[in-house]
C-alpha positions, 0 to 999 in steps of 0.5 A: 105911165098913167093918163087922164082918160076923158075919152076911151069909154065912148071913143066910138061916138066921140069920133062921129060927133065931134067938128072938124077942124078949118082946112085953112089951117092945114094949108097954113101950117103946110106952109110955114113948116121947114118942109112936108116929110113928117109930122107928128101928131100928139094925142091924135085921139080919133086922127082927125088932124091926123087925117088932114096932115096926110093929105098934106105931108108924105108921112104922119106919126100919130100918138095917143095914149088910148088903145080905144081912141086908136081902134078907131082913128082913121086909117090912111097908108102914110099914117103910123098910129102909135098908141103911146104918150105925148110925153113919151115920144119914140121918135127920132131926134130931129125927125120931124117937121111939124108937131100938132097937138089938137084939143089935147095939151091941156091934158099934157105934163107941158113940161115932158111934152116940150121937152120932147118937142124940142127934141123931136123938131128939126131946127126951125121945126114948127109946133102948133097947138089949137084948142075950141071951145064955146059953141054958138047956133043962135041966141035961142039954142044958146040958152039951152046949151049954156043950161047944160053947160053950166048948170047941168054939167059944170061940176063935172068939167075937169080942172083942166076945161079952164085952160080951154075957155082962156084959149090955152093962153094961160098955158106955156108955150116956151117958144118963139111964137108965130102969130095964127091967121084968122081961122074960123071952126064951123059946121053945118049940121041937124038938131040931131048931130048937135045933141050927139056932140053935146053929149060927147063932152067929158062932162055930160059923160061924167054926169052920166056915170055919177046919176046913171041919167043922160043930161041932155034930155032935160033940154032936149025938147025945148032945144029941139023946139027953138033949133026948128027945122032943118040944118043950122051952122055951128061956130066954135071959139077957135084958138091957136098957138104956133111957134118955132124951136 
């Protein structure tokens, strides 16, 4: 089966520049599933989530269509990486305790993927999808991160950006939903880290292959100018949608 592949062709600097997702949400969703044996991560690109569920569930069954995004997922002893489908899940029937999908159920045929969800969860089984979006330094960096995002690169987000920016709520989601608690996505880091994750989206990417020139260095030094020295924290718009079978 075919995939839409945003990611294989710089999976190496996706994997260091990307944000970490809030501990509070493992410990959350640790929580509220029937129990701690299992948990499947779909689409679990470079494992990042799935690295925190390890430390939180005995064993962690980690899928991703990507044979590169694979190679470079972070290894831990409990967890299984699997390069197949989310669609295509060789699971078990009632097998699982929770099912996570990060940053990546907007690139999904939702349909298949529930179907396999319902299939995979134990009964009252637990599945959470979680998505961030804009980011926010100060109003200075702003301007030249929005220039980028909507000028520079806007004709080269995918259709699917725009279930991303409605925080996934324009998506279904065919269950009985939990409500999320407060959760914040935020990082601390140099100028230099903040335009490495900037050139890691999909779109500034594309950008690159179409004009064989790199969009951010036509912000970078005024960028670099209004961020001033030192580390500065990053905030995400940072969406959750959780529910039970």
């Amino acid at each position: 089966m075919s995939f839409k592949d945003h990611f294989s062709g710089h999976a190496s600097a996706y994997r260091q520049a990307r944000p970490v997702y809030p501990d509070a949400l493992f410990d959350w969703l640790a929580q509220i599933a029937p129990d701690r044996a299992l948990a499947w991560d779909g689409g679990c690109g470079n494992g990042q989530a799935s690295v925190a569920l390890a430390e939180r569930f005995a064993r962690v069954f980690a899928t991703d269509p990507s044979v590169k995004q694979i190679a470079h997922a972070q290894a831990r002893a409990n967890i299984q990486y699997h390069a197949e489908s989310a669609e295509q899940c060789s699971l078990p029937t009632a097998s699982t305790d929770l099912v996570t999908i990060a940053q990546a159920l907007h690139w999904l045929d939702v349909d298949r993927f529930y179907a396999q969800v319902r299939r995979v969860l134990k009964p009252r089984g637990v599945i959470a999808a979680w998505t961030y979006s804009h980011c926010h330094v100060t109003p200075a960096v702003d301007v030249f991160k929005e220039r980028l995002y909507c000028d520079l690169v806007g004709p080269y987000w995918p259709p699917e950006r725009a279930f991303v920016d409605a925080g996934y709520r324009t998506l279904p989601f065919p269950f009985q939903e939990i409500a999320a608690p407060p959760l914040e996505m935020s990082s601390r880091w140099p100028v230099d880290h903040f335009l490495a994750y900037l050139r890691s989206w999909s779109a500034t990417q594309r950008y690159v292959t179409d004009k064989g020139e790199d969009p951010v260095t036509l912000v970078e030094a005024e960028l670099r100018a209004a961020w001033g020295e030192g580390e500065r924290v990053v905030h995400w718009d940072f969406h959750v949608r959780c529910g039970h079978v």
